[in-house]
VOBA-1610 file (N, C-alpha, C; in pm, whole numbers, padded with zeros to 5 digits, always signed):
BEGIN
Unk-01304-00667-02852Unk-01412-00648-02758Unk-01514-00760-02762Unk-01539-00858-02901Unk-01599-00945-02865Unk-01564-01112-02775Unk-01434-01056-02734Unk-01368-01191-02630Unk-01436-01195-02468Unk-01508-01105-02460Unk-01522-01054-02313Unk-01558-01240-02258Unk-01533-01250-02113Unk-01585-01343-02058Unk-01709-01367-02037Unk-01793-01434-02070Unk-01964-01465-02044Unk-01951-01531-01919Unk-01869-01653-01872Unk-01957-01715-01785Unk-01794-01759-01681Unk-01754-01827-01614Unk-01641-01854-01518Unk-01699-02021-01434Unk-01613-02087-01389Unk-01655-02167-01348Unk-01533-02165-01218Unk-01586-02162-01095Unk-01513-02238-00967Unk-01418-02364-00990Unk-01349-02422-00852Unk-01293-02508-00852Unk-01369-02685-00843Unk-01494-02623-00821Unk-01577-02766-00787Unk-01662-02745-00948Unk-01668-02670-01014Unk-01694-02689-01183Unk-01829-02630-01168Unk-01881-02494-01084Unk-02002-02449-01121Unk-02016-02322-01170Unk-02075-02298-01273Unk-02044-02189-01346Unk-02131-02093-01290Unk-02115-01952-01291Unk-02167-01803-01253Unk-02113-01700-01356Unk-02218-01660-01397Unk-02195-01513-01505Unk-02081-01400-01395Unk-01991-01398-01500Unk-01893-01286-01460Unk-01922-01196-01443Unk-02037-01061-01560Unk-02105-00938-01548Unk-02144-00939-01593Unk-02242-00832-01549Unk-02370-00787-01548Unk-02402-00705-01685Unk-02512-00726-01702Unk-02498-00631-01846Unk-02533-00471-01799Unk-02576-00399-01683Unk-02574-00299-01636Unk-02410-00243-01629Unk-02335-00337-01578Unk-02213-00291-01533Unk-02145-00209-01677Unk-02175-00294-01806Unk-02063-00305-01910Unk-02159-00267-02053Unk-02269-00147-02009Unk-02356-00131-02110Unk-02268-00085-02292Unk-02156-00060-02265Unk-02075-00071-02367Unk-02053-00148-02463Unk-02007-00261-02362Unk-01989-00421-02450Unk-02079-00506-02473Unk-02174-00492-02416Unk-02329-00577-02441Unk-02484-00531-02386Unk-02509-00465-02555Unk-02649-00349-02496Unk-02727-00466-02474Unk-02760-00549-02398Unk-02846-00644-02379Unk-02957-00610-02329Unk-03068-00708-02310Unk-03194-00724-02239Unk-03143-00796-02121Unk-03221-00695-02016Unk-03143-00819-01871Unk-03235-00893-01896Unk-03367-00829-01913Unk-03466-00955-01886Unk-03438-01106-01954Unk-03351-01128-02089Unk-03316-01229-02167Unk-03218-01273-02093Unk-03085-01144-02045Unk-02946-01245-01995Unk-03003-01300-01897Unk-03069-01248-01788Unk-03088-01276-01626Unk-03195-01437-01685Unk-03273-01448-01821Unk-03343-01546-01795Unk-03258-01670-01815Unk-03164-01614-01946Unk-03041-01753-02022Unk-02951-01817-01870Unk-02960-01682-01779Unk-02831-01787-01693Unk-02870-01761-01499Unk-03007-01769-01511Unk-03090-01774-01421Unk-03058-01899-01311Unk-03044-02019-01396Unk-03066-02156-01371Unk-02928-02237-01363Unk-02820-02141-01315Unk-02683-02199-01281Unk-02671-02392-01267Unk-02696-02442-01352Unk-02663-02570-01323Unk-02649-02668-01471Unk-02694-02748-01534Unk-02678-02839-01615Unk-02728-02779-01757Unk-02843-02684-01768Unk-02899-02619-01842Unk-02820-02559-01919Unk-02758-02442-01824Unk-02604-02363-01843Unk-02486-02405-01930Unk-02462-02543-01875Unk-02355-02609-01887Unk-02367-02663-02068Unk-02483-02722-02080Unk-02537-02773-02239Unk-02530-02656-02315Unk-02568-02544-02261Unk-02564-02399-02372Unk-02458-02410-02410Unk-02341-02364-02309Unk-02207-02361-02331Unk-02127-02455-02418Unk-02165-02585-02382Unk-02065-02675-02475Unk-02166-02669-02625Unk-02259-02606-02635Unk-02366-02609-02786Unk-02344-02474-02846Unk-02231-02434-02775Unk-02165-02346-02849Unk-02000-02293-02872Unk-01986-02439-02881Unk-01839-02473-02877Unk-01726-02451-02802Unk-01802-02422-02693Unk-01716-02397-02594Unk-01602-02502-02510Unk-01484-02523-02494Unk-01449-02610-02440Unk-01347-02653-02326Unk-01370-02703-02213Unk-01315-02700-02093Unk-01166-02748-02082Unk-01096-02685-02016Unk-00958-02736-02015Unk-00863-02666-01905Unk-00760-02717-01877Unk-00666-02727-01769Unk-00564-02607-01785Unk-00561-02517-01678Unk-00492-02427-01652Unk-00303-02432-01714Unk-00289-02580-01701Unk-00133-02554-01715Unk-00111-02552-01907Unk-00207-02590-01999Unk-00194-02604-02104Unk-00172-02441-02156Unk-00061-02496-02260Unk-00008-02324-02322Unk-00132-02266-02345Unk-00153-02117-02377Unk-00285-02057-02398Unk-00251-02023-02528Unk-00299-02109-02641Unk-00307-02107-02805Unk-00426-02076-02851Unk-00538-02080-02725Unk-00661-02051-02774Unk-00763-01915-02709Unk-00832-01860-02750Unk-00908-01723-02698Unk-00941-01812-02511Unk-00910-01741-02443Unk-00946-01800-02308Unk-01059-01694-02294Unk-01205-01768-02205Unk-01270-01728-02195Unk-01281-01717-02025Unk-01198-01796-01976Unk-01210-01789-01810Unk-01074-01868-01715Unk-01034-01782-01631Unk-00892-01778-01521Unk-00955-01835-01414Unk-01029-01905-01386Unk-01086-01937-01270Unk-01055-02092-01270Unk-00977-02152-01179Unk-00996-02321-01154Unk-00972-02384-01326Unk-01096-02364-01368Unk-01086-02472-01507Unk-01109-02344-01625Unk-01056-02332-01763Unk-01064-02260-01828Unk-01195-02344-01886Unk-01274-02205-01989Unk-01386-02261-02072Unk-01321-02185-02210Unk-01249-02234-02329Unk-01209-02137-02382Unk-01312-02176-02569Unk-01264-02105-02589Unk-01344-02094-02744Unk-01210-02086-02850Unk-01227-02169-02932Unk-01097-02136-03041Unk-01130-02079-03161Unk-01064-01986-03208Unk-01044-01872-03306Unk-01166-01907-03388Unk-01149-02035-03449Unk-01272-02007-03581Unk-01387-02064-03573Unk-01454-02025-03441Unk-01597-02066-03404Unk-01591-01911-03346Unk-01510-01826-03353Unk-01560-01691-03320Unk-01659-01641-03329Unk-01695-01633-03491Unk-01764-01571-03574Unk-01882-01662-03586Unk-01879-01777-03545Unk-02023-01808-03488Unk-02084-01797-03368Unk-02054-01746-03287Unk-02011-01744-03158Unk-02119-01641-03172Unk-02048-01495-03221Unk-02082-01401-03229Unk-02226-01353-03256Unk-02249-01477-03443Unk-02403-01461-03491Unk-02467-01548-03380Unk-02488-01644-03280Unk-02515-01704-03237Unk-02599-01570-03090Unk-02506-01533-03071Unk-02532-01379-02911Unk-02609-01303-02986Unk-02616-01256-03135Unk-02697-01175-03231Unk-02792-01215-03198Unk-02823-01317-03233Unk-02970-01419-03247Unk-03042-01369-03077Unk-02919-01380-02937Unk-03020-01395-02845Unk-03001-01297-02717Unk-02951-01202-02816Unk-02938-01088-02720Unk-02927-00972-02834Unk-02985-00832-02772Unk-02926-00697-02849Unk-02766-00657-02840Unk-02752-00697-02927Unk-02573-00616-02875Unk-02527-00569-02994Unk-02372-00512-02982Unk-02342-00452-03073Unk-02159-00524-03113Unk-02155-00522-03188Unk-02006-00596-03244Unk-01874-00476-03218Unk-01791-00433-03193Unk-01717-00342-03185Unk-01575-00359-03288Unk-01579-00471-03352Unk-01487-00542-03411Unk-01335-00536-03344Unk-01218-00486-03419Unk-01097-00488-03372Unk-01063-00375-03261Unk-01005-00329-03173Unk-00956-00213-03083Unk-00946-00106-03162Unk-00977-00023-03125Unk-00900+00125-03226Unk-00917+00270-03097Unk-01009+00231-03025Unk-01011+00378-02963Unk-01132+00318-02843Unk-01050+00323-02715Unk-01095+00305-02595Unk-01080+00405-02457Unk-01148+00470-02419Unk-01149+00579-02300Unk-01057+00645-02321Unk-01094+00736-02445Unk-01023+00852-02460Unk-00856+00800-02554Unk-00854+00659-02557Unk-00666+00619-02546Unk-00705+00563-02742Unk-00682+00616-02826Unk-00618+00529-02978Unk-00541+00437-02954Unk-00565+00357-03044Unk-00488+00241-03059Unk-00443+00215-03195Unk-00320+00263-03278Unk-00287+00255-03409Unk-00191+00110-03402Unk-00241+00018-03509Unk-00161-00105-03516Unk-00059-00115-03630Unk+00075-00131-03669Unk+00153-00188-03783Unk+00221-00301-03731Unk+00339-00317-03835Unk+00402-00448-03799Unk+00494-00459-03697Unk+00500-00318-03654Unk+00624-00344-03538Unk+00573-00360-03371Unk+00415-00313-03368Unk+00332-00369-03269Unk+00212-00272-03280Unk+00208-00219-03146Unk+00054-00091-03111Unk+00124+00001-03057Unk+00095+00138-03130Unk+00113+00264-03082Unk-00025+00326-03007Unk-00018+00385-02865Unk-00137+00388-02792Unk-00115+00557-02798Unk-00185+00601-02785Unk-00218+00758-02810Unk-00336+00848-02754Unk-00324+00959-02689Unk-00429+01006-02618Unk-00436+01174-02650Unk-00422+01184-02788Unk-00416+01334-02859Unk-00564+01363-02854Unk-00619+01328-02856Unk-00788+01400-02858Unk-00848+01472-02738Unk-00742+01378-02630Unk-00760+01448-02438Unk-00714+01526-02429Unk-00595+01504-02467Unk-00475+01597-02471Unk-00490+01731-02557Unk-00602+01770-02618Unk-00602+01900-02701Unk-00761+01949-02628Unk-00815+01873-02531Unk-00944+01909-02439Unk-00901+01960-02341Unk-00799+01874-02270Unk-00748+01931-02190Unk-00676+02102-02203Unk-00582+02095-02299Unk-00551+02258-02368Unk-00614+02317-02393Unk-00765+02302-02380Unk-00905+02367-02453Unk-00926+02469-02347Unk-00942+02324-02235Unk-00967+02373-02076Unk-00906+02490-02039Unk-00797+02462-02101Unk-00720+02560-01964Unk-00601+02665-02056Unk-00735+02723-02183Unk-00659+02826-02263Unk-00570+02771-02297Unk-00458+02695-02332Unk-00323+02697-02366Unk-00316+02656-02529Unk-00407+02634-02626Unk-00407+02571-02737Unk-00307+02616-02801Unk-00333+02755-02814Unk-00141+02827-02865Unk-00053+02857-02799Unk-00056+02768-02726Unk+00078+02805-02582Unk+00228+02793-02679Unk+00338+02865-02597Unk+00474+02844-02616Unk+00520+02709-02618Unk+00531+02615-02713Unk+00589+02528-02629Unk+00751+02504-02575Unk+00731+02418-02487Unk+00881+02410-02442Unk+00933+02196-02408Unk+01053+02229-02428Unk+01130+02101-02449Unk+01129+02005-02304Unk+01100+02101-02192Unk+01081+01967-02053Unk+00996+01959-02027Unk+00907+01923-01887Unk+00819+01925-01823Unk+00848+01986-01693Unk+00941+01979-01668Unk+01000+01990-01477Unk+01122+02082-01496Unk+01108+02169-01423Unk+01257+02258-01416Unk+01317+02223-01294Unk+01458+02139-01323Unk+01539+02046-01220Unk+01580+02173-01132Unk+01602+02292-01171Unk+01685+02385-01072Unk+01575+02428-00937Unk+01459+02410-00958Unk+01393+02529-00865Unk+01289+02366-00811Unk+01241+02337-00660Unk+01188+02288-00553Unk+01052+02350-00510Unk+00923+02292-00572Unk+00792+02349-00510Unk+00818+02325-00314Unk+00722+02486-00295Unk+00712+02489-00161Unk+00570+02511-00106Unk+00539+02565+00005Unk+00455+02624+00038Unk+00420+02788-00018Unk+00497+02869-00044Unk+00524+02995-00036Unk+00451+03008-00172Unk+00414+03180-00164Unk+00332+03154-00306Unk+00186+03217-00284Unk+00117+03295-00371Unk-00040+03334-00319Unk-00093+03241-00394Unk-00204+03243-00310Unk-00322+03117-00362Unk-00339+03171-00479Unk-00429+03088-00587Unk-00472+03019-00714Unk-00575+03088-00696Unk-00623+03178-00778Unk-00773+03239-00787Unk-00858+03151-00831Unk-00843+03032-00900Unk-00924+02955-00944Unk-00902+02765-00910Unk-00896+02766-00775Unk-00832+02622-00729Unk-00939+02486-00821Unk-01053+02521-00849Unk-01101+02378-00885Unk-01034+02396-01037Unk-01010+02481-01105Unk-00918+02460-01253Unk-00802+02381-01243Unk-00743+02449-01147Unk-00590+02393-01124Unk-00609+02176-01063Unk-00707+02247-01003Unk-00740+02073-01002Unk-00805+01966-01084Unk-00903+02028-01186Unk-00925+01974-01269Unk-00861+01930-01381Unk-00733+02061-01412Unk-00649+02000-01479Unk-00553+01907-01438Unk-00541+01877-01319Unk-00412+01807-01240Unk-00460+01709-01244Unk-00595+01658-01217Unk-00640+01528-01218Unk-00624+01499-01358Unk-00679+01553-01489Unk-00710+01515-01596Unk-00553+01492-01666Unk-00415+01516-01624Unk-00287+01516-01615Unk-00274+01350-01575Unk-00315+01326-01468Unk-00308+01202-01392Unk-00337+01040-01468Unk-00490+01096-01583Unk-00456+01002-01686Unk-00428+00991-01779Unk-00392+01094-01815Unk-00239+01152-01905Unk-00179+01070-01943Unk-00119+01024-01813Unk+00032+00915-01751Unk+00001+00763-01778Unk-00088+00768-01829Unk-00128+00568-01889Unk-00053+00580-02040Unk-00057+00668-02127Unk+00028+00649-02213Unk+00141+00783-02241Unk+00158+00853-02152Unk+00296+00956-02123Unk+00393+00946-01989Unk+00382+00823-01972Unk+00510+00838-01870Unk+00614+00933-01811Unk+00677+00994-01924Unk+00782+01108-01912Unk+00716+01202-01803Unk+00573+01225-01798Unk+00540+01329-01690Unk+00496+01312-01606Unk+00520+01169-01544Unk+00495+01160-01417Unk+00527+01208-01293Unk+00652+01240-01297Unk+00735+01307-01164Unk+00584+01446-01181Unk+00667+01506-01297Unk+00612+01644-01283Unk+00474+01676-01213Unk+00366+01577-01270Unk+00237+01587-01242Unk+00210+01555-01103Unk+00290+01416-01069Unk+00243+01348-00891Unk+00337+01478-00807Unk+00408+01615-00849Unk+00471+01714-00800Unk+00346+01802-00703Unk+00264+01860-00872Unk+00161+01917-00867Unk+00035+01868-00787Unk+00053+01731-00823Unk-00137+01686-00737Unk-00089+01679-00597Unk+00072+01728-00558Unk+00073+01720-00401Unk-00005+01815-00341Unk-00049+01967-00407Unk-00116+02070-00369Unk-00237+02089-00458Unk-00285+01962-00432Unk-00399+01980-00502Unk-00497+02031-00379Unk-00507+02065-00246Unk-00617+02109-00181Unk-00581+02262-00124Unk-00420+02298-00143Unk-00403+02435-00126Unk-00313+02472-00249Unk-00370+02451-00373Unk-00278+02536-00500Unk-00226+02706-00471Unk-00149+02720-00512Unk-00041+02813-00516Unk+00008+02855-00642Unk+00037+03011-00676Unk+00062+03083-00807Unk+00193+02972-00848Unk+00314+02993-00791Unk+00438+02828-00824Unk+00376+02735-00852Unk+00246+02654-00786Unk+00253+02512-00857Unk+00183+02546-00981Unk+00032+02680-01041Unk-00004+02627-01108Unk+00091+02711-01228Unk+00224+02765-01220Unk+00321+02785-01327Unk+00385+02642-01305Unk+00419+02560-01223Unk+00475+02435-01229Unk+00370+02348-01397Unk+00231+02387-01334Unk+00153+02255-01405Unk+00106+02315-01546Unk+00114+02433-01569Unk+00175+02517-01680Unk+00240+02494-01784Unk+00385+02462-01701Unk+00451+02391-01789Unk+00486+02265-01844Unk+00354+02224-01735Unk+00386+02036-01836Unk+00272+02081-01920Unk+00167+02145-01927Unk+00106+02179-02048Unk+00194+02267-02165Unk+00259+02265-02143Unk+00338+02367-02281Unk+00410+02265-02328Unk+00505+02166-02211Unk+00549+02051-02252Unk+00445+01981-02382Unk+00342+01927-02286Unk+00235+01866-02401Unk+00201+01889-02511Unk+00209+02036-02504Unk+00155+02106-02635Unk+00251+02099-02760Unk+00401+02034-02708Unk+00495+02000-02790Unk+00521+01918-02822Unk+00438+01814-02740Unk+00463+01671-02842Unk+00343+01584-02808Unk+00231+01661-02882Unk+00139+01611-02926Unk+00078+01486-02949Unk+00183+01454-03050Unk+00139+01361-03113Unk+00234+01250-03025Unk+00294+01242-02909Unk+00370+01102-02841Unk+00307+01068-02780Unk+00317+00909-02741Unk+00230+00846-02705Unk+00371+00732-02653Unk+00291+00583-02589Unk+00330+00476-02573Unk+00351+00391-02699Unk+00478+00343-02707Unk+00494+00262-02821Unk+00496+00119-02750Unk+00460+00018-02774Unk+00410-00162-02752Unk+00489-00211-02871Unk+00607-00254-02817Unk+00695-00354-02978Unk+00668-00514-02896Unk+00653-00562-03023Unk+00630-00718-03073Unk+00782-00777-03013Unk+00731-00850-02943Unk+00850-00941-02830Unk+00863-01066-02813Unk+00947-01131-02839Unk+00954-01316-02818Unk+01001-01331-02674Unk+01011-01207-02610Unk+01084-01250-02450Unk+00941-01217-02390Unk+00920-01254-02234Unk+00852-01215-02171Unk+00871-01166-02046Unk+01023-01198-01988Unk+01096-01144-01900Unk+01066-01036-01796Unk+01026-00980-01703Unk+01027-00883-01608Unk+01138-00787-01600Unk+01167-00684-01595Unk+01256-00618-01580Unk+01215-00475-01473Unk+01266-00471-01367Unk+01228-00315-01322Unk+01347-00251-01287Unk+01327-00130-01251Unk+01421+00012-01255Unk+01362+00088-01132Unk+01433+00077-01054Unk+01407+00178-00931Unk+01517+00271-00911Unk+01467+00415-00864Unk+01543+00515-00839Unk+01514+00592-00706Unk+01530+00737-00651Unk+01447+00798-00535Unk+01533+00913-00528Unk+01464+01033-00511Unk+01513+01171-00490Unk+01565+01159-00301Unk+01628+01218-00302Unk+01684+01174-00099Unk+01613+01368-00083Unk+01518+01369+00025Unk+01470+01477+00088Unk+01432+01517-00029Unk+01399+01504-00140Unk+01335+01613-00238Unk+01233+01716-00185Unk+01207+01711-00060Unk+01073+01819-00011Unk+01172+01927+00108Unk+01266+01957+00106Unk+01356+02015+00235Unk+01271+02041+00343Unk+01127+02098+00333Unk+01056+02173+00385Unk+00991+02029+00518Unk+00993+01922+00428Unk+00935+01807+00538Unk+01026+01706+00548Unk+01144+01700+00469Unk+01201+01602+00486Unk+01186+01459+00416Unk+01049+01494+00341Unk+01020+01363+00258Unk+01115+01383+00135Unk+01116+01216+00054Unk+01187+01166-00037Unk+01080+01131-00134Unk+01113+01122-00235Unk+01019+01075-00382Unk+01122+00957-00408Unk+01011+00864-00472Unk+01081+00743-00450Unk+00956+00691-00655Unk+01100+00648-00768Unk+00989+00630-00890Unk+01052+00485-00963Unk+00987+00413-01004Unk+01007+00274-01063Unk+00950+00266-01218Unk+00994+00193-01280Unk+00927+00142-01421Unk+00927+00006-01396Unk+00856-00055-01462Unk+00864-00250-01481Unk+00797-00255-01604Unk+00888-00335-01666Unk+00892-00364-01823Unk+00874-00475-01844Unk+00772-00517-01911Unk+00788-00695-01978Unk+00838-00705-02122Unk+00921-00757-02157Unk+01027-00770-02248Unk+01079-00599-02304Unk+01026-00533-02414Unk+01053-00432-02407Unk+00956-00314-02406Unk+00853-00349-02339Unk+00751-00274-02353Unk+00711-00219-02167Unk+00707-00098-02113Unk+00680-00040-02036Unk+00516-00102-01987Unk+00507-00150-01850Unk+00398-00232-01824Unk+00325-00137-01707Unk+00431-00098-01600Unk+00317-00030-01500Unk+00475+00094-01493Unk+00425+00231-01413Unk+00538+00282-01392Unk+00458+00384-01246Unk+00563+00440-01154Unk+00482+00476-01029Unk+00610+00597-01051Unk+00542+00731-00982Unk+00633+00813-00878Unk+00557+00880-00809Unk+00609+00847-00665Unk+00485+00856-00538Unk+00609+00920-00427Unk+00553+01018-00347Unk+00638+01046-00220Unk+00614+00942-00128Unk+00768+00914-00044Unk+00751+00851+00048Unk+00692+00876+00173Unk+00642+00764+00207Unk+00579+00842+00390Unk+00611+00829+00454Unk+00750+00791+00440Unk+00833+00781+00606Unk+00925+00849+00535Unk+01046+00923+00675Unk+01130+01005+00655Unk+01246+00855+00666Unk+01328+00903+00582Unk+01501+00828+00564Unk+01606+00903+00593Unk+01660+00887+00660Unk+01834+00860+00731Unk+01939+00893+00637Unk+01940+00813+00515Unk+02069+00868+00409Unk+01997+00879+00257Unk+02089+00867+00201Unk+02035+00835+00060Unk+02039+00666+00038Unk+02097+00570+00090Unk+02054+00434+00063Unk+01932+00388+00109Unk+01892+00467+00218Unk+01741+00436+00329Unk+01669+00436+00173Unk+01664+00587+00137Unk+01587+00623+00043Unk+01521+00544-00069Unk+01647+00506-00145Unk+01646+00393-00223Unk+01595+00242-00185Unk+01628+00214-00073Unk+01576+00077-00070Unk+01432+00093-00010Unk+01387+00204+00014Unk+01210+00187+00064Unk+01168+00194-00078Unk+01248+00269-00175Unk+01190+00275-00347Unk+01175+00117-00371Unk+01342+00084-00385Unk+01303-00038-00426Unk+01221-00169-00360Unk+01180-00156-00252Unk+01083-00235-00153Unk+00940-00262-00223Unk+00940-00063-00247Unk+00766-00083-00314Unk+00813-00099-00460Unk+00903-00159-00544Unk+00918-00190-00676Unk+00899-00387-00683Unk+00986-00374-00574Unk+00955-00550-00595Unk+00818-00587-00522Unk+00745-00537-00449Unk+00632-00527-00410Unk+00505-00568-00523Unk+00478-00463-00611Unk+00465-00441-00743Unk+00514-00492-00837Unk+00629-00533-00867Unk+00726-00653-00921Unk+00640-00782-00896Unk+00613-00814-00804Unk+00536-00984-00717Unk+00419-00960-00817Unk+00343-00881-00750Unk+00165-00873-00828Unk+00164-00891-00955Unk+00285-00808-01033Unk+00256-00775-01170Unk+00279-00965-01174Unk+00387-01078-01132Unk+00440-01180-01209Unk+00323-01304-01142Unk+00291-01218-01009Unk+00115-01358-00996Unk+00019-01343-01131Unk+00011-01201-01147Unk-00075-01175-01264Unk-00030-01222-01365Unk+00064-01182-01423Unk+00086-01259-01526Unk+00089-01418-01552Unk+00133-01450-01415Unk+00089-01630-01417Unk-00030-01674-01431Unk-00162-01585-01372Unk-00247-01628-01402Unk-00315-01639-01500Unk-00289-01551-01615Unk-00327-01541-01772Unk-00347-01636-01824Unk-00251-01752-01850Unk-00107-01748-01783Unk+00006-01721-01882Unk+00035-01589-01897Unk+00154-01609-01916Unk+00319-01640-01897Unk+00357-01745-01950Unk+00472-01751-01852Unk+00625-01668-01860Unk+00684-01696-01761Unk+00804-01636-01766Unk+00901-01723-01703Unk+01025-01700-01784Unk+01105-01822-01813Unk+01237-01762-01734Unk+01262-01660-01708Unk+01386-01624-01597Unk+01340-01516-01499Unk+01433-01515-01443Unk+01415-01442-01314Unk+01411-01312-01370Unk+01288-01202-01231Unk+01300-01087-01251Unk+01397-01009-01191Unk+01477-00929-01258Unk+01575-00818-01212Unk+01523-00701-01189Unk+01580-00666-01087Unk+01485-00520-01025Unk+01648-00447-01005Unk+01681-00300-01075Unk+01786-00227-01093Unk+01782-00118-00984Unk+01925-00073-00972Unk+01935+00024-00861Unk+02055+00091-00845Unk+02043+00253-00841Unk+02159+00281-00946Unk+02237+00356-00801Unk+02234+00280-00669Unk+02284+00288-00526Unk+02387+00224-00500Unk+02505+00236-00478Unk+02590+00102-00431Unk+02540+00067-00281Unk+02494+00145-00163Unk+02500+00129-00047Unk+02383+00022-00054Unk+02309+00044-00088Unk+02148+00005-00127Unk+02188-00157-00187Unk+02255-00137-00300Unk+02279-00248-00354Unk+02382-00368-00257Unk+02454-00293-00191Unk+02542-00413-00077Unk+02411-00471+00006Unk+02339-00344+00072Unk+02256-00412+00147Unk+02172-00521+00133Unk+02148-00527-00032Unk+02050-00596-00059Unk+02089-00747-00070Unk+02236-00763-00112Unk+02320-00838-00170Unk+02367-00888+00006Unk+02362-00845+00080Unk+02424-00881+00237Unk+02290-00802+00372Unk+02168-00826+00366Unk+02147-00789+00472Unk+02212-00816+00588Unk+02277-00730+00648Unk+02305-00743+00780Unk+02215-00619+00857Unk+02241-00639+00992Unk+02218-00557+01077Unk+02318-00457+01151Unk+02302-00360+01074Unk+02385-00169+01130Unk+02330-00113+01247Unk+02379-00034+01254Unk+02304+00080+01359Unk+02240+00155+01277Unk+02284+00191+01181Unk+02180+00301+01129Unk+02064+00193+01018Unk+02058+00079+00994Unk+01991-00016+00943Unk+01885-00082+01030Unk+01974-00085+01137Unk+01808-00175+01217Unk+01637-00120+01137Unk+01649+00047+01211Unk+01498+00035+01164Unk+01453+00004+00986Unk+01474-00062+00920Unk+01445-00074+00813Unk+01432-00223+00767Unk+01485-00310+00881Unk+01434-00444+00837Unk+01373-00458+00787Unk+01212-00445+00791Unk+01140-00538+00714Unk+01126-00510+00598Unk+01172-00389+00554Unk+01189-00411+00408Unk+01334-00453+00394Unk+01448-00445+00435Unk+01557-00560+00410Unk+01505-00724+00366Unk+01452-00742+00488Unk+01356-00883+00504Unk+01282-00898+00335Unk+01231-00823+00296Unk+01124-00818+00244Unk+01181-00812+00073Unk+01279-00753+00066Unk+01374-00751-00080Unk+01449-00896-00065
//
C-alpha cells in the first residue's frame, strides 16, 4: 500500500497529482491543506521535489525491474531501496499512515507462502450467514441443482429486500469463489420480483458456502504469462424466454484473472449461435484484459487461445463463411 502513485506525467512531460487525498482517505490520512499546497504549482517546483526524492524518469518499453510509479507517456519510477526513504521522507510532510505488506483488503485476506497468495473472504462469508440465519445450516456438496430450471411460478418472498441483500452481498462473493457464479447471476435475475424457488435456489448456495468455508482463490507463482480463455453457453437455458446463458474464464498463466456468467440478450437459432455470441464477449474481454496488461507493461510472449467446446462454432470460427442461418450474426463472425 505504500507504492500508490503520487504524481503522473502526460506525453508533453507535465506532471498532475493522480488523487486526491479525499478520494483514498485510507491510503493517505493527509492534510489537503499541505498536499493541495506541495503540488499546487504544477511546473518546475514539482518536478525538483520529485527528482529530490529519487525519483526517476524513464521509457515505457524498458522491462519493469523497478516499483513503477506512473503508466502515463513517461514512467517516474522509484527503485526498491530508496523505498524506505521515500516513506520517512511523506512522514516528515504529510499525516499518514504506513500499512506495510497486504494482508486484508475490503473484506478479501490475503495469506502469502512459497507457492504464491491464497485470497480469502471467510469473515463476509460468516456475516453474510449471520444475515440470513443460516450459521448452522445443513451443509451441502453443490450450489445449483442441474435437474430443476428457475421460473416465474412461485409465491412472492415475504421479505424481498433480504433476498436481495443477500444476492447482492453473493455477487462479491464471486471475486474470490468463482464456482458460484452461474448459481448467484441465476438468482440476481429476480432480484426485483423474488419468489419462494429462487430464495430456496439462493439457499442453497448458502449451505453450499457454509461447506467450504474456508475456500478461497488460490494465485500460484508463474514464469509464463500467457492468456488463456474458456468459453462455454447453456442453448435456451430460460425455456420461458428463450434466452441462453453464455460463461467464460481467462487465465494468465495459471492463475484465474477475470471470470463472467451473464444471460444473453439476444435470442439464438441453434446451439452454435449460442456459443459464438459467448465466445464474441470472451475475446472481447480477452482484448481489454491483453491492452491492460501491456500497459503495466506486462508482456506476453504468445498468442492468446480462447477454447470452445462447439464443433459448429469452432468451423465457423476457423472458416467464416456466409449461411442462411449465419448471416445474422456477422459481426460477431467479423469480430472473432
Amino acid at each position: 500500500m505504500t507504492r500508490w502513485v503520487l504524481l503522473r506525467c502526460d506525453r508533453k512531460g507535465d506532471l498532475y497529482p493522480v488523487m486526491q487525498p479525499s478520494l483514498v482517505p485510507h491510503v493517505f490520512l493527509t492534510s489537503q491543506h499541505t498536499w493541495h499546497q506541495r503540488l499546487r504549482h504544477l511546473g518546475s517546483e514539482v518536478l525538483r521535489y520529485v527528482v529530490s526524492r529519487n525519483f526517476i524518469s524513464c521509457n515505457k518499453e524498458k522491462p519493469p525491474v523497478l516499483c513503477h510509479a506512473c503508466q502515463l507517456g513517461k514512467h517516474v519510477r522509484l527503485p526498491f531501496t530508496l523505498l524506505q526513504q521515500l516513506i520517512s521522507s511523506l512522514h516528515q510532510e504529510f499525516s499518514m499512515t504506513d500499512l506495510s505488506s497486504l494482508n486484508y483488503f475490503l473484506g478479501i485476506f490475503v495469506t502469502r507462502d512459497t507457492s504464491g497468495m491464497f485470497l480469502s473472504q471467510l469473515k463476509y462469508v460468516v456475516k453474510i450467514l449471520e444475515r440470513a440465519h443460516m450459521v448452522n445450516c445443513n451443509p451441502i456438496q453443490t450450489s445449483v441443482d442441474t435437474e430443476s430450471k428457475l421460473g416465474d411460478d412461485g409465491d412472492p418472498v415475504s421479505d424481498s429486500t433480504l433476498y436481495q441483500n443477500l444476492a447482492g452481498s453473493l455477487q462479491y462473493l464471486t471475486f474470490t469463489r468463482a464456482e458460484i457464479s452461474y448459481g448467484v447471476q441465476q438468482v440476481c435475475l429476480y432480484m426485483h420480483e423474488p419468489r419462494e424457488p429462487h430464495f430456496s435456489a439462493l439457499k442453497r448456495i448458502l449451505r453450499y458456502v457454509q461447506a467450504t468455508l474456508h475456500h478461497g482463490l488460490q494465485l500460484f507463482l508463474s514464469s509464463t504469462t500467457s492468456l488463456v480463455a474458456y468459453s462455454d453457453a447453456d442453448w435456451v437455458g430460460f425455456p420461458t424466454i428463450g434466452r441462453s446463458t453464455s460463461g467464460y474464464g481467462v487465465f494468465l498463466g495459471n492463475n484465474l484473472l477475470y471470470g463472467s456468467s451473464k444471460r444473453q440478450p439476444t435470442l439464438s437459432r441453434s446451439s452454435a449461435e449460442t456459443e459464438y455470441h459467448g465466445v464474441a464477449s470472451d475475446v472481447a474481454e480477452t482484448c481489454w484484459l491483453w491492452n491492460l496488461l501491456r500497459e503495466l507493461p506486462i508482456p506476453l510472449f504468445s498468442t492468446t487461445l480462447v477454447y470452445c467446446d462447439n464443433v459448429s462454432a469452432v468451423y465457423l470460427y476457423s472458416n467464416p463463411v456466409q449461411h442462411q442461418r449465419t448471416k445474422h450474426i456477422e459481426i460477431d463472425i467479423h469480430f472473432v
